[in-house]
C-alpha positions in Angstrom: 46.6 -81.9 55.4 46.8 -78.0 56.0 43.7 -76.0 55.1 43.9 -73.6 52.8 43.8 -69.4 54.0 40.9 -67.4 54.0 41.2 -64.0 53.3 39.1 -61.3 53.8 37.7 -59.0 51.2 39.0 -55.8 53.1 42.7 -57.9 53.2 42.6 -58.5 49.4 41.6 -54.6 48.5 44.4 -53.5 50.8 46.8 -55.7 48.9 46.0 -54.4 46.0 46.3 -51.3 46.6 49.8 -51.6 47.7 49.9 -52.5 44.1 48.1 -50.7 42.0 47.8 -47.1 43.9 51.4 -47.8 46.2 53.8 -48.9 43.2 55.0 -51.9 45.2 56.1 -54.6 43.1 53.6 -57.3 43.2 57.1 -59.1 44.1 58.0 -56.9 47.3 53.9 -56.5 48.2 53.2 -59.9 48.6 56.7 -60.5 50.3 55.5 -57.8 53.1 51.8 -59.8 53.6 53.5 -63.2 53.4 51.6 -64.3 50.3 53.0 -65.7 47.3 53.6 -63.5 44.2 51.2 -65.1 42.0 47.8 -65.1 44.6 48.6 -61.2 44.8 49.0 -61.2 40.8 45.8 -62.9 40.6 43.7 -60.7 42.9 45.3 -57.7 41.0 43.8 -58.8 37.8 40.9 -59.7 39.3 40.1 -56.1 40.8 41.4 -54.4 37.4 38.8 -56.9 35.4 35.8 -56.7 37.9 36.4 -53.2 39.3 33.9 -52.9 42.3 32.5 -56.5 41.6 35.8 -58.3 42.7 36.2 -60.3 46.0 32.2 -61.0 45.9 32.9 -64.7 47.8 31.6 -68.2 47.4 28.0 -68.4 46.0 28.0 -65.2 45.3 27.1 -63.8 42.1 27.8 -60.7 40.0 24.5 -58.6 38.5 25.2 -60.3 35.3 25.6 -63.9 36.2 22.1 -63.4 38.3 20.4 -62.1 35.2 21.2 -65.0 33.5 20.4 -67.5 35.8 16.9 -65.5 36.3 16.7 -65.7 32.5 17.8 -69.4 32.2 14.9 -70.1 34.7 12.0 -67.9 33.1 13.2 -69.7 29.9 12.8 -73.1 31.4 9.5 -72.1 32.8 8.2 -70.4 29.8 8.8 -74.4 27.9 6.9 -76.0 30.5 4.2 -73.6 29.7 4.3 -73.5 26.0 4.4 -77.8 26.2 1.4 -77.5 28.2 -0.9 -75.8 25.9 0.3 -78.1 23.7 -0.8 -81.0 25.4 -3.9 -79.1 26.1 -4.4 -78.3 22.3 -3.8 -82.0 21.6 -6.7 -83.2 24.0 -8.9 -80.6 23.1 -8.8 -81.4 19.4 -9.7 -84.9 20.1 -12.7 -84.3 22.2 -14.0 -82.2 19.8 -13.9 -84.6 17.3 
């Protein structure tokens, strides 16, 4: 089984650009790189969506998808909390008693 092709970030801009700033086709563009039509398609809409975000790699997240994931965290920690002063409530109530 062959593994698939890694392309740099550098590669992918200046494929694009053959695109988008060149006039290639995406047709005759990717012909000229040997890719195929639709990878190049994809990366164009990628760069046109994302802008300076594009091409970030694996694991890598964009400023909004790391805001949420900070925010989905203080949110989890904030229950924990909140359930704790319940339980603490709870048990102080009764001692009182």
């Amino acid at each position: 089984m062959s593994k698939r092709k890694k392309y740099s970030k550098e590669f992918k801009l200046d494929a694009v650009s053959l695109v988008i700033d060149q006039n290639y086709s995406r047709a005759e563009a990717a012909r000229n790189l040997g890719l195929n039509s639709n990878m190049l398609g994809r990366w164009v809409a990628e760069q046109r969506e994302a802008g300076d975000q594009s091409f970030r790699g694996n694991g890598k997240l964009s400023p909004e998808q790391e805001e949420t994931r900070h925010l989905k965290l203080q949110v989890k920690q904030l229950r924990m909390e909140r359930e704790i002063l319940k339980k603490a409530t709870v048990f102080f109530a009764k001692k009182t008693k």
